[in-house]
C-alpha positions as CSV (number, residue, x, y, z in Angstrom):
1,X,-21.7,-42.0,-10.4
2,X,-25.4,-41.9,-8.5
3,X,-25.5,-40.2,-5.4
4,X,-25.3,-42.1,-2.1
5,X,-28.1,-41.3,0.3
6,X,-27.3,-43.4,3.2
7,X,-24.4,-42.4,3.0
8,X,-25.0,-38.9,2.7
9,X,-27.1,-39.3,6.1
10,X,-24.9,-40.9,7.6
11,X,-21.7,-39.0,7.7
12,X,-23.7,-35.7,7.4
13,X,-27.5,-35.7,8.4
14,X,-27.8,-38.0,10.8
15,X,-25.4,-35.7,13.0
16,X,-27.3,-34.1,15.8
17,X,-25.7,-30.4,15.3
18,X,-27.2,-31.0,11.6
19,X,-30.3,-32.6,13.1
20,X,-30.4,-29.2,15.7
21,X,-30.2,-27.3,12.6
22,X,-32.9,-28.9,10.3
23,X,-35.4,-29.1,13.3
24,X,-34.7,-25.3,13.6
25,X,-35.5,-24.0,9.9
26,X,-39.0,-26.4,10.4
27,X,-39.8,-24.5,13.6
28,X,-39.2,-21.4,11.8
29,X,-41.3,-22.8,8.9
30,X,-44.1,-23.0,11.4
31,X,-43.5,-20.3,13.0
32,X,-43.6,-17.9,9.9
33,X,-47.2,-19.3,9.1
34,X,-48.4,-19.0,12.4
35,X,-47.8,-15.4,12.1
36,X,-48.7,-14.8,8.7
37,X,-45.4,-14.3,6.7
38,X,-45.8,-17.8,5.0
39,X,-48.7,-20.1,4.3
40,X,-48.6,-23.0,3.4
41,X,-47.7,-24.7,0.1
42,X,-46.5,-21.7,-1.1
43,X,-43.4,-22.2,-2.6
44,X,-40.9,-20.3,-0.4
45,X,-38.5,-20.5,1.7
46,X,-38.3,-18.9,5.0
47,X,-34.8,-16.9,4.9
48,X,-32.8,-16.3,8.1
49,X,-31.3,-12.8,7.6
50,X,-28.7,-13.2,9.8
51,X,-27.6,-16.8,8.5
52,X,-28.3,-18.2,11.8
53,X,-30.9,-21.2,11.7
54,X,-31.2,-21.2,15.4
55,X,-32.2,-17.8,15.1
56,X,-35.8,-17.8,15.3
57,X,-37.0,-14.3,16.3
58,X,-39.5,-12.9,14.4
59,X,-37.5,-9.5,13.0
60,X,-34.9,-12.5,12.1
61,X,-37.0,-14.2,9.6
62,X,-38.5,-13.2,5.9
63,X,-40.4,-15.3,3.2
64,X,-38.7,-15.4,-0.1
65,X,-38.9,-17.1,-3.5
66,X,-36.9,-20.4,-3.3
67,X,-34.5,-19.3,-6.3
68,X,-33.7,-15.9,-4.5
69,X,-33.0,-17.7,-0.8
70,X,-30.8,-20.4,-2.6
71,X,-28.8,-18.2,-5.4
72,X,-26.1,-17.1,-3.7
73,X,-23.1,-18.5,-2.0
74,X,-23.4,-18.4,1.8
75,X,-20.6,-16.7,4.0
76,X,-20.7,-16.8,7.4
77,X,-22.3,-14.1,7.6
78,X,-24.7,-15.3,5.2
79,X,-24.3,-12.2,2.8
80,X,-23.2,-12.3,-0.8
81,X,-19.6,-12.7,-1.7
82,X,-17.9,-9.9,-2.9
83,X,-15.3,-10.4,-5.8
């Protein structure tokens, strides 16, 4: 079965605590190469240590390698699971 995109958007994207969200992690995008920790077209992602995306202090945020950022399952305290 293909994926569903307008759907997708729809009943997810389009809502504005997700649009809140998203619009956060691209300000901390910017952010992070107006200050040096990122540049652009690099590759990586810019990691929220404390899981928060509206959370964009400085000491909060930390360029790392897309497969690191996205490899583990988020809690909500955005730390590894522990089994």
């Amino acid at each position: 079965m293909a994926r569903d995109y307008a759907k997708e958007y729809k009943n997810y994207h389009s809502k504005p605590d997700q649009i809140k969200k998203r619009s956060s992690r691209n300000k901390a995008r910017r952010l992070a190469v107006k200050i040096g920790k990122a540049k652009k077209g690099d590759g990586k992602d810019i990691h929220h240590k404390d899981g928060n995306p509206l959370n964009n202090s400085r000491g909060n945020l930390k360029s790392m390698a897309k497969s690191k950022n996205r490899s583990f399952a988020r809690t909500r305290t955005a730390r590894k699971k522990r089994s």
